[in-house]
C-alpha positions as CSV (number, residue, x, y, z in Angstrom):
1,X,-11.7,-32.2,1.1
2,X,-13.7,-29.7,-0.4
3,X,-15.6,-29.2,2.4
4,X,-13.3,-29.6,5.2
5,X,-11.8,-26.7,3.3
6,X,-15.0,-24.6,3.2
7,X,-15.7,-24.9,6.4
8,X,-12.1,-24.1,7.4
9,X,-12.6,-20.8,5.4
10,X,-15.7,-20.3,7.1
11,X,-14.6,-20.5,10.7
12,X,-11.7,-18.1,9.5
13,X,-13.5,-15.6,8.3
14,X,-16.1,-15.9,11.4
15,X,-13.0,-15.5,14.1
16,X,-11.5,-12.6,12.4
17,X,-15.0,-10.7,12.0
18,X,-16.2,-11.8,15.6
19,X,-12.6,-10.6,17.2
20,X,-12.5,-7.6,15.2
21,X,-16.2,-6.6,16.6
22,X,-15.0,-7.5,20.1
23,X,-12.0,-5.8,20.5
24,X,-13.3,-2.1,18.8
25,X,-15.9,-2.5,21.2
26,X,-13.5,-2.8,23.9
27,X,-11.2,-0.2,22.7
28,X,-14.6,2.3,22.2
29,X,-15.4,1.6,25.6
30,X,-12.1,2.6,26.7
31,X,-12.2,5.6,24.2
32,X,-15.7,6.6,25.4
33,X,-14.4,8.0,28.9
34,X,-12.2,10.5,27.6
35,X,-16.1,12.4,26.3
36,X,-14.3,13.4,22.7
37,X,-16.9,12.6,20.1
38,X,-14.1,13.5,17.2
39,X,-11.6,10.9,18.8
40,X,-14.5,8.3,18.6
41,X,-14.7,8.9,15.0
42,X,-11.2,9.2,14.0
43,X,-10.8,5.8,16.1
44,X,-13.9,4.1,14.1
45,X,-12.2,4.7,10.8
46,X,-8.9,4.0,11.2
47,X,-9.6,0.7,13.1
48,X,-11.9,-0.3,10.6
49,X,-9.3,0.5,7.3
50,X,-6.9,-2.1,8.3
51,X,-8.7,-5.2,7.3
52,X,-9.2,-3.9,3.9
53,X,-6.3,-2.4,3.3
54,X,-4.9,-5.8,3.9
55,X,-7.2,-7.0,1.4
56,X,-6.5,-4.3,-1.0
57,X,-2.8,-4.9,-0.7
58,X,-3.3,-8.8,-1.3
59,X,-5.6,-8.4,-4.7
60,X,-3.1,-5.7,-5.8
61,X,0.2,-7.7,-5.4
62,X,-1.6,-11.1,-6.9
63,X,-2.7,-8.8,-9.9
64,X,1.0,-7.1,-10.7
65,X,3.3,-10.4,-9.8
66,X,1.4,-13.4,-9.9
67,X,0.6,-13.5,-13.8
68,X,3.9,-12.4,-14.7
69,X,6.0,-14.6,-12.7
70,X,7.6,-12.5,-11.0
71,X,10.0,-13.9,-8.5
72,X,9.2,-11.0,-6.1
73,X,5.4,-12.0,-5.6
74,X,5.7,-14.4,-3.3
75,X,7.9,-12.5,-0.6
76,X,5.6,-9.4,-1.1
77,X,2.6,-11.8,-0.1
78,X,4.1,-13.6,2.5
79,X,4.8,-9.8,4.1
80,X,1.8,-8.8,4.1
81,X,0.9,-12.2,5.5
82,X,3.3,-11.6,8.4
83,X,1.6,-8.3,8.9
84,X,-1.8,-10.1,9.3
85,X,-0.5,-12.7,11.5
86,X,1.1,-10.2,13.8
87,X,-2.3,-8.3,14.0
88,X,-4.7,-10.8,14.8
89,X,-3.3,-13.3,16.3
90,X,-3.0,-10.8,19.5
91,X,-6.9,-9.6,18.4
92,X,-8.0,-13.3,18.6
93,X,-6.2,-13.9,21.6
94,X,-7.6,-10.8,23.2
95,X,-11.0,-11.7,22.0
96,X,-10.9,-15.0,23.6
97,X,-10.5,-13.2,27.1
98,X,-13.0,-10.8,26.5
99,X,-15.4,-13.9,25.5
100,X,-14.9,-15.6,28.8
101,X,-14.8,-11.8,30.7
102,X,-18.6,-11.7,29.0
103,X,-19.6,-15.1,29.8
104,X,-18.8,-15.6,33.6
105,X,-19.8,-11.5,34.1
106,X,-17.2,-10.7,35.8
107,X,-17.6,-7.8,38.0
108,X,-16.1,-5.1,39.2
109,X,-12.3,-5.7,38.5
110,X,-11.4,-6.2,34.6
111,X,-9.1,-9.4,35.7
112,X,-9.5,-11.1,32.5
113,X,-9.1,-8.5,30.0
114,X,-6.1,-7.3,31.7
115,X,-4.9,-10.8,31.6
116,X,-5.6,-10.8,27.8
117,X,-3.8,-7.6,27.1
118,X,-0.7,-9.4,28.4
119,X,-1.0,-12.3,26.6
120,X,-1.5,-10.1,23.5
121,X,1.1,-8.2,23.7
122,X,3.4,-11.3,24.4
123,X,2.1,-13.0,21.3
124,X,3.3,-9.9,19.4
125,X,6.8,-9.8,20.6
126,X,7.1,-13.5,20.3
127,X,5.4,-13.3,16.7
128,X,7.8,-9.9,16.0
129,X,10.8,-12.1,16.4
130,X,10.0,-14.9,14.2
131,X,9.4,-12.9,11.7
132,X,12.8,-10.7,12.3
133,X,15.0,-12.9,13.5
134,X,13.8,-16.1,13.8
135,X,13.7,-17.1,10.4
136,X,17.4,-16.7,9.9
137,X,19.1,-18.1,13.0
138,X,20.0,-21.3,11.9
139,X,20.4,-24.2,13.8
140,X,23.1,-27.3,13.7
141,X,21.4,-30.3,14.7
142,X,24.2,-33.7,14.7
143,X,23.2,-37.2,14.7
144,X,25.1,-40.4,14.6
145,X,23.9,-43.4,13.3
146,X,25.1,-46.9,13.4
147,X,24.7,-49.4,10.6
148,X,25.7,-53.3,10.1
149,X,26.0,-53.1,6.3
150,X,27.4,-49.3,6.0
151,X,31.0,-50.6,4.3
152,X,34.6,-49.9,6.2
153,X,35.3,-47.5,3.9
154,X,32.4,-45.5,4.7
155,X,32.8,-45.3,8.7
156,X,32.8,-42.0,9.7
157,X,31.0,-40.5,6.3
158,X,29.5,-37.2,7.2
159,X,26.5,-35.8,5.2
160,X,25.2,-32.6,5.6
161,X,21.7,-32.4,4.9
162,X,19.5,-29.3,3.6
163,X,15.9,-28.5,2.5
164,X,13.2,-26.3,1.6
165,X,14.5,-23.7,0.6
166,X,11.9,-21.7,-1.1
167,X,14.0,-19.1,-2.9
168,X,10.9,-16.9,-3.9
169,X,10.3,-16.5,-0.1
170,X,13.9,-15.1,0.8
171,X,14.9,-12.9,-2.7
172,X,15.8,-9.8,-0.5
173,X,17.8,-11.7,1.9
174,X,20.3,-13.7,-0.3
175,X,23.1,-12.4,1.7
176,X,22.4,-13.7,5.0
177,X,22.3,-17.1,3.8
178,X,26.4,-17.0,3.5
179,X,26.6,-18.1,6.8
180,X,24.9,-21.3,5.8
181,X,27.9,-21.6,3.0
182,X,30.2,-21.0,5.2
183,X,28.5,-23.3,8.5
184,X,28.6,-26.6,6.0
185,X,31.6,-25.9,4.7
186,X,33.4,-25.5,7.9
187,X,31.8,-28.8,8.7
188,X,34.2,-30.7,5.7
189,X,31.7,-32.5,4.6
190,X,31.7,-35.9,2.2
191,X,28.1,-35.4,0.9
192,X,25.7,-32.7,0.5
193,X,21.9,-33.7,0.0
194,X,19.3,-31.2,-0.8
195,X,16.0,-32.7,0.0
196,X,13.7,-30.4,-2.5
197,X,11.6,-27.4,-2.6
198,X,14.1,-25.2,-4.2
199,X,11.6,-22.9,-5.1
200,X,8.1,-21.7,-4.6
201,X,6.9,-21.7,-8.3
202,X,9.5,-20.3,-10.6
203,X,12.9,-21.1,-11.8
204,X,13.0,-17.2,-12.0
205,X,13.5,-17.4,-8.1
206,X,17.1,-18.6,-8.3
207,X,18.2,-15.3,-10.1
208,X,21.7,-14.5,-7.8
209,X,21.2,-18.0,-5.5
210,X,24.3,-19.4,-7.9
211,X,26.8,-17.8,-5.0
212,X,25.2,-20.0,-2.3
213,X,24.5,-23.1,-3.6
214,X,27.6,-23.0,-6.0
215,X,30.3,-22.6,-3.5
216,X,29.3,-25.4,-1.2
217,X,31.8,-28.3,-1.1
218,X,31.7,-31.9,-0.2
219,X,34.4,-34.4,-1.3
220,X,32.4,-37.2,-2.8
221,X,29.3,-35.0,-4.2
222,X,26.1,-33.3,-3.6
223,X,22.7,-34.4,-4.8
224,X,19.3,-33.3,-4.5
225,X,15.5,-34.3,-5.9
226,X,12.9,-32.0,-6.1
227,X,9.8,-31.5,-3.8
228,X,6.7,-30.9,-4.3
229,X,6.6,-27.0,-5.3
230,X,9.3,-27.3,-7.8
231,X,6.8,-28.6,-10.1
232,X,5.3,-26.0,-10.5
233,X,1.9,-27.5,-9.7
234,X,0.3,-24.4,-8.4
235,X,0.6,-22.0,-10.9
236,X,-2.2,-21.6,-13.5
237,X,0.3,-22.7,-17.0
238,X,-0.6,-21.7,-20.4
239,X,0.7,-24.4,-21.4
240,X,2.4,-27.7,-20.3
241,X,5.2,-27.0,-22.5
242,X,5.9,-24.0,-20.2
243,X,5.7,-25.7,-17.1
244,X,8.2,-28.4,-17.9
245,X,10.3,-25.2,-19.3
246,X,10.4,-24.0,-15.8
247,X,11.5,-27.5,-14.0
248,X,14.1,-28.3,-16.7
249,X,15.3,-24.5,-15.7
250,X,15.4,-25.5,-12.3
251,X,17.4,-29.2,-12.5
252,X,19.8,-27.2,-14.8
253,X,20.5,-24.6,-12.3
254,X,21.1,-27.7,-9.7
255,X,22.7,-29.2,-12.2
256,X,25.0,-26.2,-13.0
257,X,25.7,-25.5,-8.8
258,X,27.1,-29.0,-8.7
259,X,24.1,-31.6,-7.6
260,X,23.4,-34.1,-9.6
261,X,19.2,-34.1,-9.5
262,X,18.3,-37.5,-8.8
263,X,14.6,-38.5,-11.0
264,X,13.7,-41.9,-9.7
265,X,17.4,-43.2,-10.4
266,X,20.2,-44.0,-8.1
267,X,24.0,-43.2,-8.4
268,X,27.3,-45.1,-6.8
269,X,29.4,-43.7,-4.2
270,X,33.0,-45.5,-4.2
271,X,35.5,-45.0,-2.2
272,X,38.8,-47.2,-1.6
273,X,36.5,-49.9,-4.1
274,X,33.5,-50.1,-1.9
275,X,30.3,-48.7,-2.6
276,X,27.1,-47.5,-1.6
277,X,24.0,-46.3,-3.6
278,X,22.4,-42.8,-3.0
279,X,18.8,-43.2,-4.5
280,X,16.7,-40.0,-5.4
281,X,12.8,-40.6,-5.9
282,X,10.4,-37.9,-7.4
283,X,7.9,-35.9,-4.7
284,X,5.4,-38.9,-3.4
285,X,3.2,-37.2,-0.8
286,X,-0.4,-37.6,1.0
287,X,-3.6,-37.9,-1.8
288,X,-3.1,-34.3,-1.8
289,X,0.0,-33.9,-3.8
290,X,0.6,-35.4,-6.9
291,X,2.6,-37.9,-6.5
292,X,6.0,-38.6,-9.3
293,X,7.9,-40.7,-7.5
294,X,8.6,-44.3,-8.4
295,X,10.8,-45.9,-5.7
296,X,10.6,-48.9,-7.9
297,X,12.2,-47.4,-11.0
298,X,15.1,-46.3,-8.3
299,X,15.6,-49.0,-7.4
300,X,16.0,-51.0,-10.2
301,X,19.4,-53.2,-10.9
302,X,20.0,-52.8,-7.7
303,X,22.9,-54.9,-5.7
304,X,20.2,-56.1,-2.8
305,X,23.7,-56.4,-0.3
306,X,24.6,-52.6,-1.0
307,X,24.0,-50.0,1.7
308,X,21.6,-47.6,0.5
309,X,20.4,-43.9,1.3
310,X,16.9,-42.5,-0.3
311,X,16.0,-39.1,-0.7
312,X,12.3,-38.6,-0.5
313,X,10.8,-34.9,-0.2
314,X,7.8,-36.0,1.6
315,X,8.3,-37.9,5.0
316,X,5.1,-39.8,4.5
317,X,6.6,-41.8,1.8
318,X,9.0,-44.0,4.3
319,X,5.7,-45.5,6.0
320,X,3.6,-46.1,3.1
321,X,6.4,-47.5,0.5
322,X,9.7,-47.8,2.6
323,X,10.0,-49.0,6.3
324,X,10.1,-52.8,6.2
325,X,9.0,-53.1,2.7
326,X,12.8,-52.5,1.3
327,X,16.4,-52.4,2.5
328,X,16.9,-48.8,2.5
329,X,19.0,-47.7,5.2
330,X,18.6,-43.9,5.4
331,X,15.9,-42.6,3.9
332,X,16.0,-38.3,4.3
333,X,13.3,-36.2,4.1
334,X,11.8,-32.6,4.7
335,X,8.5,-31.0,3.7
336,X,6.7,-30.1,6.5
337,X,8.9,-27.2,8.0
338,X,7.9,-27.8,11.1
339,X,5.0,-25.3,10.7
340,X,7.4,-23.2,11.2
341,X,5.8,-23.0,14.3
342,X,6.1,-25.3,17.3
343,X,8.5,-26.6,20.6
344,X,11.5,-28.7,20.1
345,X,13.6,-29.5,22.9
346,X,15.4,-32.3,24.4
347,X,12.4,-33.3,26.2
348,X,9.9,-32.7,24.3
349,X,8.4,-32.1,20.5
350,X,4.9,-30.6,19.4
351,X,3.4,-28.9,16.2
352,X,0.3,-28.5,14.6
353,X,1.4,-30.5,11.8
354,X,2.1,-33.4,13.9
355,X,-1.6,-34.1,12.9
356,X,-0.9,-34.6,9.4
357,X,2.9,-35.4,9.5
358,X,3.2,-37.9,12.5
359,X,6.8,-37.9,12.1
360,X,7.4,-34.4,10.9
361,X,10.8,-33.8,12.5
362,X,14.3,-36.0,13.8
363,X,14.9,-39.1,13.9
364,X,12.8,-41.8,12.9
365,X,13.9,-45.6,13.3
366,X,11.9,-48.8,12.4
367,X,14.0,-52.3,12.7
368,X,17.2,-51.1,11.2
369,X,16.1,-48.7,9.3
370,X,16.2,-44.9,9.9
371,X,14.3,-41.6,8.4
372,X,15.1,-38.1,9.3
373,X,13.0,-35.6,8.5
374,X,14.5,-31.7,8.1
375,X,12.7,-28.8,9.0
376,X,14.4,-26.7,6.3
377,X,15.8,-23.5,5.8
378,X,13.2,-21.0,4.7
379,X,9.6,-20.6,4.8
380,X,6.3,-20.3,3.1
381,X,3.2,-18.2,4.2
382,X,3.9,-16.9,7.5
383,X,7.3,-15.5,6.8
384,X,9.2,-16.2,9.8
385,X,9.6,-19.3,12.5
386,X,8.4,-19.7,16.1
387,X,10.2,-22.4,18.0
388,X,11.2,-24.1,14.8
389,X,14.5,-22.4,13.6
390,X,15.7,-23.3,9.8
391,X,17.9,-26.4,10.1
392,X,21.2,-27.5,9.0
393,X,21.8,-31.4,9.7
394,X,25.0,-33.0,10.5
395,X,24.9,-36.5,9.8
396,X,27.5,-38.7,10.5
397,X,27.6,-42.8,9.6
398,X,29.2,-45.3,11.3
399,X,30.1,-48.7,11.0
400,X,29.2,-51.3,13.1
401,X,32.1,-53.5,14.7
């Protein structure tokens, strides 16, 4: 892994450097007709200041927020991230033309390069919007599902289902998540389930969230477990003590909105004297993230004829612990966010984390059993979404006549 990841770092720092080269060079070129020696100059250094300004702005944000766990640092550093993506993306693309332009000598019309300008500037509108809009136009997505042993009492039991939120990401932009309030709620919903990733790091994150998560409703309850960054895993602790501070902070604050936080343990859900069991398992992810959950320890004393619904952060959990190795039902999952980046339509469904995350969004069905993974509501890193808008699922159970 080590490696793999030094070699990624490698081949970053070798595309921004060679498509940084490439396009000044083009640009000069252009620059070079108008004969103005000054313009050349003035050109020179302010092309060249961007890259470490970016730099400059990254080490001076990570020195001022990160240590002090400040709920701000991670939206200031996903900004600036935005700002870089929105800059050389286009420059890579562009360099990409101008690569081939070079290589098959194309003479005397600039075909490719033109062609590359327009792809460019396409990629910056598209990558513009994600990042302005994009990231808050949230989408419904329904399913019905069908079940032999989902009780009478329990046909027609819609759950709404949320994830990822990442509070650190959105801290300027509380307000505009009172349409998701008001979205579920207008859906009348009989369970709420927040499948983790609450936060990026710090409980300090959730400072003014109590207006969201505190006035959604659902008649029989709302539940949650915790995903992988709500551990708090990638923050350098002075001590442990402090880091289990920080998640007890955050399953109170849960705890306070309404949600019972499920820790490997399972609650009943009655109604008319039937029953079903919600089960909520720790994060269990790839080798990658440490993995807390015990499905196990959820599962324990339970009735083997009751219908049951898991919440797992990580989708990867349902083929390696779940799908024909138990009777869960519904098992609910987010995690991957869809990249935040990707197509998905009707018709068809592709992201880059497909490679890692084979089923890294919808529906998922093995025998009779059925996972769904969410694409969540905010973000991390890139600080929008392309193709992949935040999600909000309706899911409705039936019963089976």
């Amino acid at each position: 892994m080590k490696h793999r990841t030094i070699i990624f770092i490698i081949s970053f720092i070798s595309t921004i450097l060679l498509s940084e080269c490439l396009v000044y060079l083009y640009i000069l070129q252009f620059i070079s007709t108008f004969n103005n020696q000054s313009l050349k100059y003035i050109y020179t250094i302010c092309y060249w200041a961007v890259l470490p300004l970016f730099i400059a702005g990254i080490l001076l944000i990570w020195n001022k927020y990160y240590r002090s766990q400040n709920p701000l640092f991670s939206g200031k550093i996903f900004r600036i991230a935005g700002l870089f993506v929105l800059v050389y993306i286009p420059k890579i693309i562009l360099a990409s033309t101008l690569i081939i332009h070079l290589l098959i000598n194309e003479k005397p019309v600039n075909v490719i390069p033109f062609i590359g300008l327009c792809l460019s500037g396409i990629a910056f509108v598209i990558i513009l919007f994600g990042i302005t809009s994009g990231r808050f136009r949230f989408r419904v997505t329904r399913i019905n599902l069908t079940f032999e042993k989902l009780p009478e009492s329990f046909n027609g039991l819609k759950i709404i289902q949320i994830s990822d939120l990442h509070a650190g990401s959105l801290y300027r932009n509380i307000k505009k998540f009172g349409k998701v309030v008001r979205i579920i709620n207008n859906e009348r919903p009989d369970l709420i389930f927040f499948t983790g990733d609450i936060v990026n790091e710090f409980a300090g994150e959730l400072d003014g969230w109590e207006n969201i998560f505190g006035h959604l409703n659902a008649r029989y309850g709302k539940f949650s477990v915790l995903g992988n960054h709500d551990y708090g895993d990638y923050y350098p602790w002075k001590s442990n003590e402090d880091k289990e501070i920080n998640i007890k902070k955050i399953i109170d604050f849960e705890t306070r909105m309404g949600f019972r936080v499920l820790m490997n343990e399972s609650a009943l859900v009655n109604i008319n004297g039937q029953e079903i069991n919600i089960l909520g398992v720790e994060n269990w992810g790839l080798k990658m993230f440490k993995r807390y959950g015990r499905l196990e320890k959820a599962m324990e004393g339970l009735k083997n004829e009751n219908f049951k619904i898991l919440l797992s952060h990580d989708p990867s959990h349902w083929d390696a612990e779940i799908a024909g190795r138990t009777n869960v039902g519904l098992t609910l999952s987010g995690h991957t966010h869809g990249f935040q980046f990707g197509i998905r339509t009707r018709w068809f469904k592709w992201s880059p984390v497909k490679r890692f995350y084979p089923r890294w969004e919808g529906l998922h069905q093995a025998a009779a059993q059925y996972l769904y993974v969410n694409t969540g509501l905010g973000y991390i890193g890139f600080p929008g979404r392309i193709g992949i808008p935040p999600e909000i699922a309706v899911i409705k159970l039936n019963t089976k006549k």
